[in-house]
C-alpha positions in Angstrom: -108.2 131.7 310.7 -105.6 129.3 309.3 -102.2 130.8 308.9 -101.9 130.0 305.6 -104.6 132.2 304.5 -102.5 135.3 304.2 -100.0 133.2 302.0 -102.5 131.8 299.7 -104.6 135.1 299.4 -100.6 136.4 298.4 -100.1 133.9 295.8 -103.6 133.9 294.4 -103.4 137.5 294.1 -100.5 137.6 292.2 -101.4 134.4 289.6 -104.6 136.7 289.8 -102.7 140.1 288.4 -100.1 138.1 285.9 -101.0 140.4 283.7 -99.2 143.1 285.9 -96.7 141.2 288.1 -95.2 139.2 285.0 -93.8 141.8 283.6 -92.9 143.6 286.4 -90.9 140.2 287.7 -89.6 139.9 284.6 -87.9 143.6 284.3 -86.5 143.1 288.1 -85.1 139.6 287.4 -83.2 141.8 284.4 -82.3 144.5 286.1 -80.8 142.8 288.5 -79.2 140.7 286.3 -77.6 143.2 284.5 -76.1 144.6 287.8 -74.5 141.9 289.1 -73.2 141.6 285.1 -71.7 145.0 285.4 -70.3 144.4 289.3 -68.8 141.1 288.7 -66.8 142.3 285.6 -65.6 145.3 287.5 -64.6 143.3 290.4 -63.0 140.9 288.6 -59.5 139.9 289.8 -58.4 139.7 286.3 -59.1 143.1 285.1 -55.8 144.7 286.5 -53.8 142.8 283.8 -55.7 144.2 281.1 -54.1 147.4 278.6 -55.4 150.2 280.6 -57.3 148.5 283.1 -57.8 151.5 285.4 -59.3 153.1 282.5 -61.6 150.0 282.5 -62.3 149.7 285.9 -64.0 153.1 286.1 -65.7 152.9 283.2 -67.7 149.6 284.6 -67.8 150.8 287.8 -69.4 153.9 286.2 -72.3 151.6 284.7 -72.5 149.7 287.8 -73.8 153.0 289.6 -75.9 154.4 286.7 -77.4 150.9 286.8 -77.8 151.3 290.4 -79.5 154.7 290.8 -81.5 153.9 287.6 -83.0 150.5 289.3 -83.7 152.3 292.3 -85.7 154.8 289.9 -87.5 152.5 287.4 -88.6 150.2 289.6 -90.1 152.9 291.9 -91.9 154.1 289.1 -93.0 150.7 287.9 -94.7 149.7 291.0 -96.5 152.6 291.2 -97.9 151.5 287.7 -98.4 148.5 289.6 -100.2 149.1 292.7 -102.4 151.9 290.5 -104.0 149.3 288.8 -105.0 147.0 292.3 -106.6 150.3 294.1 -110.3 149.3 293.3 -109.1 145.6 294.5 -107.5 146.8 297.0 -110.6 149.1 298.3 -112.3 146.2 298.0 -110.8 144.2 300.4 -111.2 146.9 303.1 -114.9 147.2 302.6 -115.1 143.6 302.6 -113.9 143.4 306.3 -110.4 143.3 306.2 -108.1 145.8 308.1 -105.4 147.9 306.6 -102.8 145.9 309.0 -104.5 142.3 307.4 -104.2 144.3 303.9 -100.2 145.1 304.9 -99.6 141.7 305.6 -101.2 140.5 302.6 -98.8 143.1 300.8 -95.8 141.9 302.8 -96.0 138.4 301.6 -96.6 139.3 298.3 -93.3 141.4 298.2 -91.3 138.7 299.8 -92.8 136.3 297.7 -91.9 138.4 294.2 -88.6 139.8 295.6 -87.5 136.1 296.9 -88.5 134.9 293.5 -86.7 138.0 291.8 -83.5 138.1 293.5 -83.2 134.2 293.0 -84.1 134.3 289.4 -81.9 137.6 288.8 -78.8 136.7 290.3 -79.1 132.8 288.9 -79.4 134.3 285.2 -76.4 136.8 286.1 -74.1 133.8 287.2 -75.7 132.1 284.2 -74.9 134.8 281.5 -71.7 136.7 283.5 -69.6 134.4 281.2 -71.3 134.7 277.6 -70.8 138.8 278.7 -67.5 137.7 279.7 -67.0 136.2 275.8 -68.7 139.3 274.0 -66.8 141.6 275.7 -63.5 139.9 274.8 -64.4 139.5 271.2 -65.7 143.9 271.5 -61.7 143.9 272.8 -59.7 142.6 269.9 -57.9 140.6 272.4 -57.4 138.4 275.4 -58.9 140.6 277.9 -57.5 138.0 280.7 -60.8 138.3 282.5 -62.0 134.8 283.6 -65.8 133.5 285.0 -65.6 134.6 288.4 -68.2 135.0 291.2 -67.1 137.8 293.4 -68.7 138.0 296.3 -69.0 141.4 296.9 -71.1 141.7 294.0 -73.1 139.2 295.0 -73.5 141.0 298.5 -73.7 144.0 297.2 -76.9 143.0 294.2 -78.7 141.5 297.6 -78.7 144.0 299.6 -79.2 146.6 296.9 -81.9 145.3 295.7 -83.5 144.1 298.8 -83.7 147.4 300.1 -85.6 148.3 297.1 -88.0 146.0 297.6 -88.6 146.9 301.1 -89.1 150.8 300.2 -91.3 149.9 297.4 -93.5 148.2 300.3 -93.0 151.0 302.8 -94.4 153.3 300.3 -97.2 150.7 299.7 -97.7 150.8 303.5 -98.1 154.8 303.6 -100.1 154.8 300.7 -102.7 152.4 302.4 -102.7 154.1 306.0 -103.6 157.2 303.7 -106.2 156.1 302.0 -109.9 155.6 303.2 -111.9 152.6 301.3 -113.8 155.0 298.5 -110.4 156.4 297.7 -108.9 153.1 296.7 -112.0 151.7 294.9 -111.6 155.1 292.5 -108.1 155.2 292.7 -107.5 153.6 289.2 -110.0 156.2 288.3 -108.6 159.1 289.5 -107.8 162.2 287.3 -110.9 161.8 284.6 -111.7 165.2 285.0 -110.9 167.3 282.0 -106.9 169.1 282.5 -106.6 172.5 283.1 -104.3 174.2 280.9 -101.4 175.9 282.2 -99.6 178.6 280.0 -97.1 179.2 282.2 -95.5 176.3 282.7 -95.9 175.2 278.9 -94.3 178.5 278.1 -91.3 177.4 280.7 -91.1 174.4 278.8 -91.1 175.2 275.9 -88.3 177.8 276.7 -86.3 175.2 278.1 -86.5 172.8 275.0 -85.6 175.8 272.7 -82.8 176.8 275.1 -81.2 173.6 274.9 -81.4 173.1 271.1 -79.7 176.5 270.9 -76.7 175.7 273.1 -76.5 172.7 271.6 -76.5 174.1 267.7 -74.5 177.2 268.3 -72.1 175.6 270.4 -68.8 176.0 268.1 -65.8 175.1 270.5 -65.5 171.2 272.0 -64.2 172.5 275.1 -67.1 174.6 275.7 -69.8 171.5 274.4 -67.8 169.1 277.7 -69.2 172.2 279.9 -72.4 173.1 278.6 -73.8 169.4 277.7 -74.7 168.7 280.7 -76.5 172.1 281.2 -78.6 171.3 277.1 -79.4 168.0 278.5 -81.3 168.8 281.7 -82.9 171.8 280.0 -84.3 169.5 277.3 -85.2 166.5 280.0 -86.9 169.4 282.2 -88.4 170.7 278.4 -89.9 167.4 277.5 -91.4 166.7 281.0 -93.3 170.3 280.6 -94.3 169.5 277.1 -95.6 166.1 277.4 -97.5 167.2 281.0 -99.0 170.9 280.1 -97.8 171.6 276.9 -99.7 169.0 274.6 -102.8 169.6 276.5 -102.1 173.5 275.9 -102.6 172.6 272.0 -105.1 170.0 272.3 -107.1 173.2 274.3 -106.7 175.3 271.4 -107.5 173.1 268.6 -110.7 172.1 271.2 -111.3 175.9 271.3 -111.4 176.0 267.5 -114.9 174.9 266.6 -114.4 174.8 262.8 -111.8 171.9 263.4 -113.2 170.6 266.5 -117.1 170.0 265.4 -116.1 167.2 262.7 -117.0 163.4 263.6 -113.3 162.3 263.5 -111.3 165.3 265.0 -114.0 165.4 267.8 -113.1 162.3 269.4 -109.9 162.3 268.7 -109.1 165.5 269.9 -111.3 164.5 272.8 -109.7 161.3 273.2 -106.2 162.3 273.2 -106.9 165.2 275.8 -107.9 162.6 278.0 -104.9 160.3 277.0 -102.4 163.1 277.3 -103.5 164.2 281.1 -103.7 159.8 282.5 -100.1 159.2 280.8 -98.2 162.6 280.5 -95.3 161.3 282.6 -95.1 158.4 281.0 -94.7 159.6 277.7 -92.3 161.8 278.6 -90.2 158.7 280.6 -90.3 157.0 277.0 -88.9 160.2 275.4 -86.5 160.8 277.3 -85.5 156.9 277.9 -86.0 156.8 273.7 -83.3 159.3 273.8 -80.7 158.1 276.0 -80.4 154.6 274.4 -80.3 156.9 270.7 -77.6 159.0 272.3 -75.6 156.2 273.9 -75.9 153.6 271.2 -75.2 155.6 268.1 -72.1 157.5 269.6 -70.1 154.7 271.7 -70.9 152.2 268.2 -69.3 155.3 266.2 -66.3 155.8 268.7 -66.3 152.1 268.2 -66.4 151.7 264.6 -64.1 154.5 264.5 -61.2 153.5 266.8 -59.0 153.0 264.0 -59.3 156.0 262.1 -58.7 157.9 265.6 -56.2 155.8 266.7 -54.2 157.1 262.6 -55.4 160.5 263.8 -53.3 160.5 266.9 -50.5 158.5 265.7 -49.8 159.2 262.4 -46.6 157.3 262.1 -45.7 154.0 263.7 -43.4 155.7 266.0 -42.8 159.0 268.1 -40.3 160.8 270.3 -40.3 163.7 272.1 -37.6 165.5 274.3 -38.4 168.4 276.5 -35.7 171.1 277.5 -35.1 174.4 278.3 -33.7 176.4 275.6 -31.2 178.4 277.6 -30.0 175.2 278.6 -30.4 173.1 275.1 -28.8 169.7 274.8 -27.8 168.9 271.6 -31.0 168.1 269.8 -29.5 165.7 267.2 -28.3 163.3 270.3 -31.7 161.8 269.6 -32.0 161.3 265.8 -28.0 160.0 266.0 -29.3 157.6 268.9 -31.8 156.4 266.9 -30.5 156.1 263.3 -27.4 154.6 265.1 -29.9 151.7 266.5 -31.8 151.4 263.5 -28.9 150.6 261.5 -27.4 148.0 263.8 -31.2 146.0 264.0 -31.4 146.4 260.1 -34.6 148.2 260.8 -35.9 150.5 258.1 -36.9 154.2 258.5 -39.4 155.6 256.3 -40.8 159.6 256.4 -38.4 160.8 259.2 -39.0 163.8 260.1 -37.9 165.8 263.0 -38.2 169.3 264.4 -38.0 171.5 267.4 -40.9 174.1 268.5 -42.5 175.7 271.2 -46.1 175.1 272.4 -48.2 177.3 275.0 -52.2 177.3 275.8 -53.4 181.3 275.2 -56.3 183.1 275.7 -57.4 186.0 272.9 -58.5 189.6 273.9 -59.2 191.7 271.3 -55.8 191.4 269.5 -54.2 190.8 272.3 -53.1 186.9 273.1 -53.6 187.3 276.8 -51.4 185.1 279.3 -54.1 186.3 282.3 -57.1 183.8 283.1 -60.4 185.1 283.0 -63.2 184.1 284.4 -65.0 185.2 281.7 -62.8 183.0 279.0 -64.2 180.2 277.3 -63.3 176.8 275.5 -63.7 178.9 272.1 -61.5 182.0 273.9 -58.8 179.5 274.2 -55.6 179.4 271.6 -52.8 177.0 271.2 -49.9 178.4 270.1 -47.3 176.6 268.2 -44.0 178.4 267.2 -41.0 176.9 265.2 -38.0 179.5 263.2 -38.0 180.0 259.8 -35.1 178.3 259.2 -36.7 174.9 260.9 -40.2 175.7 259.0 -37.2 175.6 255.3 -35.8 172.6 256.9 -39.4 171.1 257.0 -41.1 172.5 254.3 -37.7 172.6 251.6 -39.2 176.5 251.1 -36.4 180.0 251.5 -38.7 182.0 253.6 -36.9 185.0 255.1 -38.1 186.7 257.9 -37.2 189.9 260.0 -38.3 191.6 263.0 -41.3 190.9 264.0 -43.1 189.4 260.6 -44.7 185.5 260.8 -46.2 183.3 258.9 -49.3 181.2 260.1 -51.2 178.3 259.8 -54.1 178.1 261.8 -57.4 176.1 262.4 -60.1 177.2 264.1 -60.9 180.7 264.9 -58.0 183.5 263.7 -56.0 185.6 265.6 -56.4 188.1 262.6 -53.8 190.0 260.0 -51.5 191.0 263.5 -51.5 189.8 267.7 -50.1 191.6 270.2 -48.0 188.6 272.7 -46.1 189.3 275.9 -46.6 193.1 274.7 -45.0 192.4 271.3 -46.7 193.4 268.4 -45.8 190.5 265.7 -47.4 190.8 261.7 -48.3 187.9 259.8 -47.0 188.6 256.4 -48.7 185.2 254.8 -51.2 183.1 256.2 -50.1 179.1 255.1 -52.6 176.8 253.5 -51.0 173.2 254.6 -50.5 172.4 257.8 -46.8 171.7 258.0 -46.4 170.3 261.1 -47.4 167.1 262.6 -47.3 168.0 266.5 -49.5 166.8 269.4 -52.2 168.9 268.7 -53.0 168.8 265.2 -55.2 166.2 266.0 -57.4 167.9 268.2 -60.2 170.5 267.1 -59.3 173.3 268.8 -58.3 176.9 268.0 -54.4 176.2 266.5 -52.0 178.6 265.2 -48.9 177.1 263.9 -46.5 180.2 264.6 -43.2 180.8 262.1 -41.0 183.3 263.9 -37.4 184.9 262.2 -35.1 183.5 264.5 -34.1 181.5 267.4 -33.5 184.8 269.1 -36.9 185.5 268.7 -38.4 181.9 270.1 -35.9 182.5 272.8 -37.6 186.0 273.8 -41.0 184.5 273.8 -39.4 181.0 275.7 -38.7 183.3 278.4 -41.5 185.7 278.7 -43.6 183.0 278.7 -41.6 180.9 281.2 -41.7 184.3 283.3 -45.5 184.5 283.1 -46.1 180.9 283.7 -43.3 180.4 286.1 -44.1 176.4 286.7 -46.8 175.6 284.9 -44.6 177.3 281.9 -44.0 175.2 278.5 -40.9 173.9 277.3 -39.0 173.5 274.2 -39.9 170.1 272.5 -37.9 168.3 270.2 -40.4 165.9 268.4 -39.1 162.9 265.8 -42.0 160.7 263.7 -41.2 158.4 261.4 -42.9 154.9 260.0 -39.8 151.7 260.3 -39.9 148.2 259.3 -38.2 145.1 261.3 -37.7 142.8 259.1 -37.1 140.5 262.3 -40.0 141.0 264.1 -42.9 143.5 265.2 -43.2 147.2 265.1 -43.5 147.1 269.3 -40.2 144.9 269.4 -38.5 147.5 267.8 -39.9 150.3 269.5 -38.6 148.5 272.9 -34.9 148.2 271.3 -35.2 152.0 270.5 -36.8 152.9 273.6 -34.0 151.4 275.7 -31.2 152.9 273.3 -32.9 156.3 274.4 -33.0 155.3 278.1 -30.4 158.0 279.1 -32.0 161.1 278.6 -33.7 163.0 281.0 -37.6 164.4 280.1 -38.1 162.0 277.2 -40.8 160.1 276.1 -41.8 157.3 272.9 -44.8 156.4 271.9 -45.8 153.7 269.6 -49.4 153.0 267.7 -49.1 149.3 267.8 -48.2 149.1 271.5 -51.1 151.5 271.8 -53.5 150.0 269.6 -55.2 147.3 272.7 -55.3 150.2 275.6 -57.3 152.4 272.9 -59.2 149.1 271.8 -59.7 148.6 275.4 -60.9 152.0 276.1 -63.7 152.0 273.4 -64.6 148.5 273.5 -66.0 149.2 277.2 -67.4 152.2 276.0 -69.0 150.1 273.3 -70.3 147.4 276.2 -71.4 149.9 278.6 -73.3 151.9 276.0 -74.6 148.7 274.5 -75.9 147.7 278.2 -77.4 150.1 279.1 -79.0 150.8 275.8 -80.8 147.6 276.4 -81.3 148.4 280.1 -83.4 151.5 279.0 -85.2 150.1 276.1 -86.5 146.9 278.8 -87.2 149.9 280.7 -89.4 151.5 278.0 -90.7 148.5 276.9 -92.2 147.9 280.6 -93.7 151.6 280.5 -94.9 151.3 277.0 -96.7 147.4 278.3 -98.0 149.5 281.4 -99.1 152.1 279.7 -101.2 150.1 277.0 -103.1 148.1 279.7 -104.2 151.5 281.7 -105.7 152.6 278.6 -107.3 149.2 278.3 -109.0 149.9 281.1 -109.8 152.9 280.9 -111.2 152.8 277.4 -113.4 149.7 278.0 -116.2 151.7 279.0 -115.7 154.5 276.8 -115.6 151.9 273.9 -119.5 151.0 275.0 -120.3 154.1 275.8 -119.3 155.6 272.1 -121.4 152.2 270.7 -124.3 153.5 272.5 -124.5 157.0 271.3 -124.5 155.2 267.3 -121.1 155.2 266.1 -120.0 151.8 264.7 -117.8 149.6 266.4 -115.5 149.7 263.5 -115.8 153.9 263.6 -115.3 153.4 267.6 -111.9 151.0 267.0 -110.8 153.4 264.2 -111.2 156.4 266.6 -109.0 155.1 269.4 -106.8 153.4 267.2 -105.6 156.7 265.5 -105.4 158.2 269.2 -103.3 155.3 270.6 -101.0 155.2 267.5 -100.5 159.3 267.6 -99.7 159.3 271.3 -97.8 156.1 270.9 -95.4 157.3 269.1 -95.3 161.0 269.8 -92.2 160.2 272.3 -90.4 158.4 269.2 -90.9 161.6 267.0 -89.8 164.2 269.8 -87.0 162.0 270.1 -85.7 162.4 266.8 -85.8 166.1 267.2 -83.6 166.0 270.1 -81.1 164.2 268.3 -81.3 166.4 265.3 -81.1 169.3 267.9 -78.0 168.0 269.7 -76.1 166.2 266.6 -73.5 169.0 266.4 -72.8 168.9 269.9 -72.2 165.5 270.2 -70.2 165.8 267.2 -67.6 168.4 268.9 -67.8 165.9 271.9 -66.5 163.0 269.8 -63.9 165.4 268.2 -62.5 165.3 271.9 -61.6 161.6 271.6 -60.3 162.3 268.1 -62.6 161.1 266.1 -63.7 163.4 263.2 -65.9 161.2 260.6 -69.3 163.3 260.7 -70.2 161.3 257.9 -69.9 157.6 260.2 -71.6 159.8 263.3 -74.5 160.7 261.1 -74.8 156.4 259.5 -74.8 154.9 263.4 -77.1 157.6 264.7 -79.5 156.9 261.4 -78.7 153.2 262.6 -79.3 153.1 265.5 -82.8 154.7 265.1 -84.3 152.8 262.4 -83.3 149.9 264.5 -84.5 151.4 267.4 -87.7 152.8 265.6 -88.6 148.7 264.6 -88.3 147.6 268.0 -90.2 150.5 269.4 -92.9 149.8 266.3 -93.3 145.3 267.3 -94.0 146.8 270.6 -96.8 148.8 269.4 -98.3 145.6 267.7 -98.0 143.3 270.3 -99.0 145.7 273.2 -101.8 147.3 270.8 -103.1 143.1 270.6 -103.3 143.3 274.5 -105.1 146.5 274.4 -107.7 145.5 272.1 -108.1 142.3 274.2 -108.9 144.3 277.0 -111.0 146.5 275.7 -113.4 143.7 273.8 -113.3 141.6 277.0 
């Protein structure tokens, strides 16, 4: 036997299944790709000089390991599609005379052949593309990101060998698969599982109770503290859910409208129904991998384009004046808390720099958790995000000071100003009973937290005597980890001789001398939180198109496996004296329900888990519902026409197949 034959049979084989390996070449050339994309920018030498750049690095290196594990994943699953589909040929062979060794070598040169081709083609069209990437990304950035066109080589090591030993498992599994296999098994094996599924109750009761379970954390879920630690928990119920749903779930129903001979004995439900029960037991998995794929790149896309879109108004939201200081200090050992505001007046005068709503105040802030009544300095392991206070506290003669009101207090009477949950009409702190006499309307304070959505209770005591009790009870309690006094100054300046950050140097140097200070400024801010979201924006981007090639593939893989198996059910229903136009009606209506079943149940997660991700984003400050609720509408009408021109043109190859 020449020794080219095993080559030649390789590449004949796969010119023979284009059909299947173009694709499938095509997907791994992007995947990997996209990986080395992800590794070279994270391993760029340049990235260290960027605003934040450890921020940045982790968030790439972040996608460069999703985009790992995912590879590893979809192409796994891919293959399988794959080799389903070259059983019978496969079988053939082996009745034909050849060996299972001559059909592992035929398989072995046909993976080195594609994964050669692959890795060649992937990592040439990274190289090719790192730099447009490198361009989007700046322009996402607002600035100069100093990244330049680099090839690192440890991401080009590290794509190789990554992607190599994918390849090789794919063909180790290919290996087992044949040594477990007789002939007769192969030459069915595209045709296994036409018997009629059983229905399981239990597990379509499990999944539905999963599904419902993580709708209802998701929509009763009040506190953002508690939607950070119970996402995670909604999301793997509802990807469990939708797995048990698409696989015994929609056959449940299909069972009991079957059952239902009223509905089921009618020309067009009849095959339908039929037809789909069939449909839903071949391709289960992989309606539920569109689902849940759908729903990723919904999630991703719509919320890092919002955070995006948004960075402005959250970047007003945290800094609401050009400028701030802060002092910390213990109050039984005060310094003189006008040092500050003399310091900086002083500079402001000598630079000509204008001062515009300057305000200052001094006030005592302390995380709480609420028993009963009782503002309880204890932990519990029982406390959650939404058990959690912030406590704020300021004397009345500093609220006056603030506010221009005469408010006199005495004793143990407050006033309060709170957001979130209340503390109610009276608290009990550091065993202290205190009354609030009149709850406030206006939040007249401007600290650190008022941006944040979180239980807050702006606290007006009588006296310093008073703030200096609870100081030290607290400080007692807390011991290290206790809060100090804070003396906070805003205010918005102009330089008429250059920018808001030159100025906020000057002051910042003025104020060098005190001990436990600390400035900040929103336009020396304003490229570390445009770099933060802009590579939120690029990785959520990127791997939104990462999934949807992903789906694409399944939804390509899935049509052709219907092709074929519907080719002979298409004669056969001819046969028994429907029409051909009733037969292509029939399986049309089947193909486009089931099609785009995993688009619809993917809406309904998104409606489920909208509030959630809401009190997520209220975490990075961003509060615009409104702009959530436009991207995420977006995002899926866009989504929704991709996923639609993917019907067409896969439905074309269908018919095609099934008219052959």
């Amino acid at each position: 036997m020449s020794k080219l034959f095993y080559p030649k049979l390789a590449v004949t084989n796969i010119k023979k299944n284009g059909k299947f390996y173009f694709p499938y070449l095509l997907t791994y050339v992007g995947t990997i790709s996209m990986f080395y994309i992800m590794s070279a920018i994270s391993n760029n030498s340049r990235i260290s000089t960027m605003p934040d750049a450890q921020s940045m690095t982790t968030i790439m290196n972040l996608g460069t390991i999703v985009i790992g594990i995912f590879s590893v994943i979809f192409l796994f699953y891919t293959h399988s599609f794959l080799m389903k589909r070259r059983k019978k040929e496969l079988g053939l062979y082996n009745i034909l005379g050849m060996e299972k060794k001559h059909l592992a070598k035929m398989l072995f040169l046909e993976t080195a052949i594609t994964s050669a081709a692959g890795l060649a083609c992937g990592l040439g069209c990274g190289i090719l593309f790192n730099k447009l990437i490198i361009l989007i990304l700046e322009k996402i950035l607002h600035f100069d990101s100093g990244i330049r066109f680099e090839i690192p080589g440890i991401s080009v090591l590290i794509t190789l060998v990554l992607f190599a030993v994918i390849s090789l498992l794919t063909l180790l599994s290919d290996f087992a698969r044949i040594k477990l296999s007789n002939p007769i098994e192969l030459l069915n094996g595209s045709s296994v599982g036409e018997k009629e599924p059983k229905t399981k109750i239990i597990m379509t009761l499990i999944g539905f109770a999963c599904i419902s379970t993580g709708y209802a954390i998701a929509i009763i879920t009040d506190s953002p503290l508690d939607a950070l630690l119970l996402f995670f928990l909604a999301v793997v119920l509802v990807i469990i859910g939708t797995y048990l749903i698409f696989t015994t779930g929609s056959i449940a129903i299909l069972k009991l409208l079957k059952k239902n001979k009223k509905y089921y004995y009618k020309t067009s439900h009849f095959t339908s129904v039929s037809g789909m029960l069939y449909r839903m037991k071949q391709n289960a998995v992989g309606l539920a991998n569109i689902c849940v794929l759908s729903t990723m790149v919904l999630v991703m896309v719509s919320t890092t384009v919002c955070l995006y879109i948004g960075a402005e108004d959250t970047l007003m939201n945290r800094y609401p004046t050009d400028m701030n200081f802060e002092q910390y200090y213990d109050l039984n050992d005060a310094p003189d808390p006008e040092k500050i505001v003399n310091i900086i007046k002083d500079t402001a005068d000598k630079n000509a720099y204008t001062l515009t709503d300057f305000k200052d105040y001094s006030y005592l802030s302390f995380i709480t958790g609420k028993q009963g009544d009782v503002l309880s300095t204890t932990p519990s392991n029982e406390m959650t995000g939404s058990d959690v206070h912030i406590l704020v506290l300021v004397t009345a003669d500093e609220y006056n000071r603030l506010t221009g009101n005469s408010e006199t207090l005495t004793g143990s009477d407050v006033l309060m100003y709170e957001s979130g949950k209340s503390i109610g009409s009276s608290f009990v702190l550091f065993d202290q009973r205190y009354t609030v006499t009149k709850k406030l309307d206006s939040d007249f304070m401007n600290s650190n937290y008022s941006g944040y959505d979180f239980n807050l209770h702006y606290i007006v005591v009588a006296d310093d005597s008073t703030l200096r009790t609870i100081f030290n009870e607290q400080k007692n309690i807390y011991g290290d980890s206790s809060s100090p006094m804070e003396h906070y100054i805003e205010f918005n300046l102009k330089n008429p001789n250059g920018s808001t950050v030159d100025a906020f140097k000057t002051l910042q140097n003025a104020l060098g001398g005190l001990e436990s200070f600390n400035g900040e400024c929103r336009e020396a801010n304003r490229d570390s939180f445009y770099s933060i979201y802009g590579c939120f924006l690029f990785l959520g981007v990127f791997l939104g198109l990462l999934f949807t090639m992903a789906a694409v593939l399944i939804i390509y893989y899935k049509q052709i496996s219907e092709g074929y198996d519907d080719k002979e059910r298409y004669h056969v229903m001819q046969n028994v004296g429907m029409s051909k136009t009733e037969v292509k009606q029939s399986i049309g209506s089947q193909v486009l329900t089931v099609f785009f079943m995993p688009l619809i149940i993917a809406a309904l997660h998104i409606l489920a888990s909208f509030k959630m991700i809401t009190k997520l984003l209220s975490l990075f400050g961003l509060y615009n519902i409104p702009l959530f609720a436009g991207c995420s509408a977006l995002t899926f009408l866009s989504f929704a026409v991709i996923y639609a021109v993917v019907y067409i043109l896969t439905a074309k190859v269908y018919y095609k197949i099934v008219n052959a």
